[in-house]
N, C-alpha and C positions, 0 to 999 in steps of 0.2 A: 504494500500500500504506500502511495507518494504523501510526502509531506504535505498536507494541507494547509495552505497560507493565509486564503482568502475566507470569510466568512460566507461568501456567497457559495461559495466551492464546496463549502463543507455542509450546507443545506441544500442542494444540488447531490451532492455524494447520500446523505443519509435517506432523504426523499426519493430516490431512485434506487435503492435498495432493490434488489430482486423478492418477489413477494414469497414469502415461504408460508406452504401448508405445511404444516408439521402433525404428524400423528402426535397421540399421547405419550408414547413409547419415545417419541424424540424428543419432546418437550420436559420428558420427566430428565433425559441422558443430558440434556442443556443446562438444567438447573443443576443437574451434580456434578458436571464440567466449569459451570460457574462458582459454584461453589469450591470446589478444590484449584483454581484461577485465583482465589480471592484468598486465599489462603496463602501459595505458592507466593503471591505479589505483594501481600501486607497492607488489602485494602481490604480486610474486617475492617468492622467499626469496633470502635475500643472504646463506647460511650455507649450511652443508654439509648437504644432506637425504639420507634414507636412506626407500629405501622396502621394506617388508616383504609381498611376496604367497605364498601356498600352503593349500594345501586346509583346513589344520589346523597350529597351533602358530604362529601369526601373532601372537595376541595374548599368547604369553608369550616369543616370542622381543624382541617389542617390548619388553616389562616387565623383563627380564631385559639386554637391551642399553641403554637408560636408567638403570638401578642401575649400571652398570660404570660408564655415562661419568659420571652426577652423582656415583659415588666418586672420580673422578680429577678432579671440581670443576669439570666443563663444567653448564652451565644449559640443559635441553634439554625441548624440548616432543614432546609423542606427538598424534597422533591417530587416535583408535580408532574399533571399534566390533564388535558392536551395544556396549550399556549393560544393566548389569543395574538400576539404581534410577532412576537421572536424567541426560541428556542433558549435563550437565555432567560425568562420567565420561568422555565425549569425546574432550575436550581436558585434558589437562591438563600441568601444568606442575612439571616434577620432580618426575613421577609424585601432584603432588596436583591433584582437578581444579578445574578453573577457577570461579566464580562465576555464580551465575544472573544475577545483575545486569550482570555479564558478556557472557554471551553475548548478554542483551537489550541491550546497548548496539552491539554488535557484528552485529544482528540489521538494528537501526534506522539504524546507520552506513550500511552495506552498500543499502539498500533506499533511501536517502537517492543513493547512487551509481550503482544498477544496478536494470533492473525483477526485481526477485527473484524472480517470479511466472511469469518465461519460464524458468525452470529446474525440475529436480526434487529429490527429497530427497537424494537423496545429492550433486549438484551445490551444494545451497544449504548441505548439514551443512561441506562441504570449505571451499567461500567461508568463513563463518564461521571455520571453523580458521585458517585462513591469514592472517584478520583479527587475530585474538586474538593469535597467533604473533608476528605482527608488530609488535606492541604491547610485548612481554614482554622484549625486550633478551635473545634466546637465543644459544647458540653452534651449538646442532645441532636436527634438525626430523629426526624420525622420524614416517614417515606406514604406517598398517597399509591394505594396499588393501582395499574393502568387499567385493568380485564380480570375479574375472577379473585383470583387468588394462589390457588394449590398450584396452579401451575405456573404463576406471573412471577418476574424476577425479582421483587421482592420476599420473593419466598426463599430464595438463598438466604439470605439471614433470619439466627434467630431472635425476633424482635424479644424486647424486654416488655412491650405494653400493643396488647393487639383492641383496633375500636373498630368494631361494627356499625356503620350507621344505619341501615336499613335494604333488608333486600325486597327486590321486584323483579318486575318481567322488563329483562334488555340484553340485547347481547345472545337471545333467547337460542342464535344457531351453534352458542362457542359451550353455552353455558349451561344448557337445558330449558325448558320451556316451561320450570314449573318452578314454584319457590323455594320446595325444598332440594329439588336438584341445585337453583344458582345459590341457595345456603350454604348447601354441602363444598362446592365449589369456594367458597369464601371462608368457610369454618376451615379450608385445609391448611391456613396461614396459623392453626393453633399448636401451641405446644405444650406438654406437660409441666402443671405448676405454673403454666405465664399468667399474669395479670390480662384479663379479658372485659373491655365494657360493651355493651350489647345496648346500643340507641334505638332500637325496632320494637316497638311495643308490643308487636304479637311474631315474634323470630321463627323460624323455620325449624320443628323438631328435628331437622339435621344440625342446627346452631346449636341447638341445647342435649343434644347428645354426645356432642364430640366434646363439646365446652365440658360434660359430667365425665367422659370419658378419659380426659387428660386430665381428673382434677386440677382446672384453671380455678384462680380466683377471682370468680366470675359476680361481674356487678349487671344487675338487668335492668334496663328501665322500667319505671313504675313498681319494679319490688326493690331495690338498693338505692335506687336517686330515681330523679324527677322532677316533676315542674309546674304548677297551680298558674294558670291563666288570667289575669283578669281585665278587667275595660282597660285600664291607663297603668298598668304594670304588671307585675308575674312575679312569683316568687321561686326559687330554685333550692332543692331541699337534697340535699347529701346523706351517706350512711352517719356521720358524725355532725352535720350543725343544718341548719337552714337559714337563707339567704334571702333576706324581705327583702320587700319592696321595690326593687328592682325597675326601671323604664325599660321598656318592651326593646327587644331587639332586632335589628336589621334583618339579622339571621334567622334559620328557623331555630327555634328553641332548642330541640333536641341534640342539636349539633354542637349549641354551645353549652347544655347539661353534660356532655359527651366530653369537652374540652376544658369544664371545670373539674370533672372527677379526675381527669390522666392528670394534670398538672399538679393534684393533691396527694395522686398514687405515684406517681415517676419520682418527683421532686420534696414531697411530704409539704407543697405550698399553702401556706396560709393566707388565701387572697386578701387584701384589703380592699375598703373604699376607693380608692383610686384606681387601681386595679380593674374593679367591679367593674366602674365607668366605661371603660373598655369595650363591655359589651355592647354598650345601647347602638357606638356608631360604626361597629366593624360591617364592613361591605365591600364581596369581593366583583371586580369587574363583571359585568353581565350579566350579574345575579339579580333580577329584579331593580336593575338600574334607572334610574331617571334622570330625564335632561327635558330640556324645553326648546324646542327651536322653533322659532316666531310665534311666540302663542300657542304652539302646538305640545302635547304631552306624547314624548318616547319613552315607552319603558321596553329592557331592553333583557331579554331570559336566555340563558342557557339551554333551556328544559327543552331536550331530546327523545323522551321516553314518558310513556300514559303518565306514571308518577309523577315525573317533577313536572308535569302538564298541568296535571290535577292542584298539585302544589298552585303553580303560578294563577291558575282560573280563582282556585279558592281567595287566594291573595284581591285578584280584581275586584271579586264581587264585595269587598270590603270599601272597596272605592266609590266616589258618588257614580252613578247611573254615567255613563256618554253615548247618546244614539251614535254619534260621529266616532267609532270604537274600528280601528284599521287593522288589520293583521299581515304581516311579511313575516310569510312563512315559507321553508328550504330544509329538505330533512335526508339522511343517507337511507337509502332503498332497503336497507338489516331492520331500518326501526320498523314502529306498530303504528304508521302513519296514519291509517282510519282510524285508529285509537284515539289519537292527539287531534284528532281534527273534530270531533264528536266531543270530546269534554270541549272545545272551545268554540266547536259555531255557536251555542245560544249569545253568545257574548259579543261577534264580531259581525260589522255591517257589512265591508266591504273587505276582499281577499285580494294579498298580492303573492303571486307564487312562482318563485323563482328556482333554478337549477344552483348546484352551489358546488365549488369548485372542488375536484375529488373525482377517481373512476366509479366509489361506492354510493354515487348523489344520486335523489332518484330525479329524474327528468320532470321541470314543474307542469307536464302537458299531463303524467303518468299521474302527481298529484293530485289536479284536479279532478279526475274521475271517481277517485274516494270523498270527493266534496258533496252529502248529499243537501244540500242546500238549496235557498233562493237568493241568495245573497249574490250578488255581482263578485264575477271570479277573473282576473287581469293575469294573465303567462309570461314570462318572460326567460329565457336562459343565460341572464346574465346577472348576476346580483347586484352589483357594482349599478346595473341600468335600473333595477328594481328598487334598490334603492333609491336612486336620484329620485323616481319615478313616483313614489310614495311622498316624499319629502316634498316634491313638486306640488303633489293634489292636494296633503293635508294642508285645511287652513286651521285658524286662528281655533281654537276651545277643540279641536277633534284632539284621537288620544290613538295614538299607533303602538302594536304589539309588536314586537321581533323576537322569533322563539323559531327553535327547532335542531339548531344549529349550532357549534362555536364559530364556525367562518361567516357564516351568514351574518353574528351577531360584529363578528370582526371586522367586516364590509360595512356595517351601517357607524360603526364607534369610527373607522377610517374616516367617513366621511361625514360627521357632524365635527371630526376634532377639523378636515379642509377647509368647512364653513364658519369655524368660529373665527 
């Protein structure tokens, strides 16, 4: 493999990856060739790691449990994913991410040690983290899994602190079609005697058999911790104290119940007041985001899958009534796109549907036909046009939807930051 110089070179190189199906039988022979790689190279981690898998809320339970512990002065790295701008979103390092110059050193390290070419993207994005991490003098390594679990490369290491946040139907052709299949698949990241929180209010008796099976020390939501609702705050209640009064958070609850107990179980942290505050304004990009452009309201979802669909609808109807209610929607052809289309037409007047860049996008003409509606439905194959295109129509008091997607969501944040 040549030196990689260029940043563009090196997203070019990993994006063009040759696509591998992998049986299970190779998948399992990768993870224990990673494993004894990681060993052989001295890129264990040698700190306390946590790892965060579930169908939805992974990447703000991550965001949300890194703000606790860098307030109580730990130095802690994440590794995420997807990325909505640039692969250095990643990684990064007390929630800033890391450098392009960075990662290319860390590209050409690694490939100088290992033939990087006998792996795939997601095997080579994790090497890389693990390189960087190890570099950075951290106290703690929070890893978000990419797909699954049992078989995802964060399953080469043995975390110190595994969270659950909620399983569902997604990924349903990698994972199984049913909850306690994608459980089982996610419970495979447990190990004997580890620290287990389980954020899913009703978990998969595949979750709670492996979790009794390895006696973990397993905290469940609603029976160990939890969380009391109410009009203008919530209160959040632990195996050891309860936390009044609280202002409602950005986030959904569950994920930051989820991200108060690790920080008390990892670190033995004693949140304070200060601390607490934290919660109200954590928001990570795309997550139910809002912006205003000309009088118009964008809010701007992630939610790919019936769940975080359902999640996001629930959310709207919270909102006052808008007839003028738009939708720009673009989804990969794997999701449960009549799913996600059905919790949101009572909600949405007018459809924009777009194609979104990827060989796995489903074509917005294919969309449409799952549209069973009366609602005026506008095609387009380009996002980038779909967007302008929406932006163009909406006026003054309408409220536009963007979901389905992370590119899709990336294409409209592109193009409100050209306009401001």
């Amino acid at each position: 493999m040549k030196v990689i110089s260029q940043f563009t070179d090196f997203i070019q190189w990993i994006e063009n990856l040759p696509a591998q199906t992998l049986s299970e039988a190779d998948k399992l022979r990768c993870l224990k060739k990673t494993r004894l790689l990681l060993s052989q190279h001295q890129l264990l981690p040698k700190i306390p790691v946590i790892t965060v898998t579930g169908t939805n809320g992974k990447g703000s339970t991550v965001h949300a449990l890194a703000s606790l512990l860098i307030a109580s002065g730990y130095r802690v790295g994440c590794m995420t994913s997807p990325h909505l701008f640039s692969y250095t979103e990643r990684f990064s390092i007390d929630l800033q991410p890391v450098s392009e110059q960075a990662i290319l050193n860390a590209v050409n390290r690694l490939a100088h040690l290992i033939e990087l070419n006998q792996f795939n993207f997601a095997y080579i994005l994790f090497l890389i983290g693990l390189y960087l991490f190890q570099q950075a003098n951290l106290d703690i390594l929070i890893l978000e899994v990419g797909l699954g679990g049992r078989l995802d490369p964060s399953n080469a290491l043995d975390a110190d602190l595994i969270i659950l946040t909620q399983v569902a139907l997604d990924h349903t052709h990698l994972l199984g079609n049913t909850r306690e299949s994608i459980g089982k698949e996610k419970a495979g990241l447990l190990r004997k005697n580890q620290i287990f929180i389980c954020g899913d209010a009703n978990p998969p008796a595949t979750v709670i058999q492996q979790a009794n099976q390895l006696n973990c020390q397993s905290f469940w939501l609603n029976q160990q911790f939890g969380f009391f609702m109410h009009q203008t705050y919530w209160n959040l209640w632990l195996p050891d104290r309860m936390l009044c009064s609280l202002r409602k958070p950005l986030m959904h609850s569950s994920n930051i119940a989820c991200a108060v107990l690790a920080a008390s179980k990892i670190k033995n942290i004693a949140l304070n007041q200060e601390q607490l505050s934290l919660l109200t304004s954590l928001q990570l990009p795309g997550r139910r985001q809002t912006f205003y452009y000309r009088g118009c309201e964008i809010i701007l979802d992630v939610a790919h899958n019936p769940a975080a669909v359902q999640y996001l609808a629930d959310y709207l109807k919270t909102l006052p009534p808008n007839p003028n209610t738009f939708a720009l929607f673009g989804a990969m052809a794997d999701k449960d796109i009549p799913q996600m289309l059905e919790i949101m037409s009572p909600i949405i007047h007018t459809w924009w549907l777009t194609d979104v860049p990827g060989k796995r996008a489903a074509p917005a003409h294919d969309i449409a036909q799952h549209l069973s509606t009366s609602s005026p439905i506008k095609s387009f194959n380009s996002a980038k046009q779909a967007c302008e295109d929406i932006l163009t129509f909406a006026s003054a008091g309408s409220r536009i939807i963007v979901f389905g997607s992370f590119l899709l969501v990336e294409n409209l944040l592109a193009l409100l930051s050209s306009k401001a």
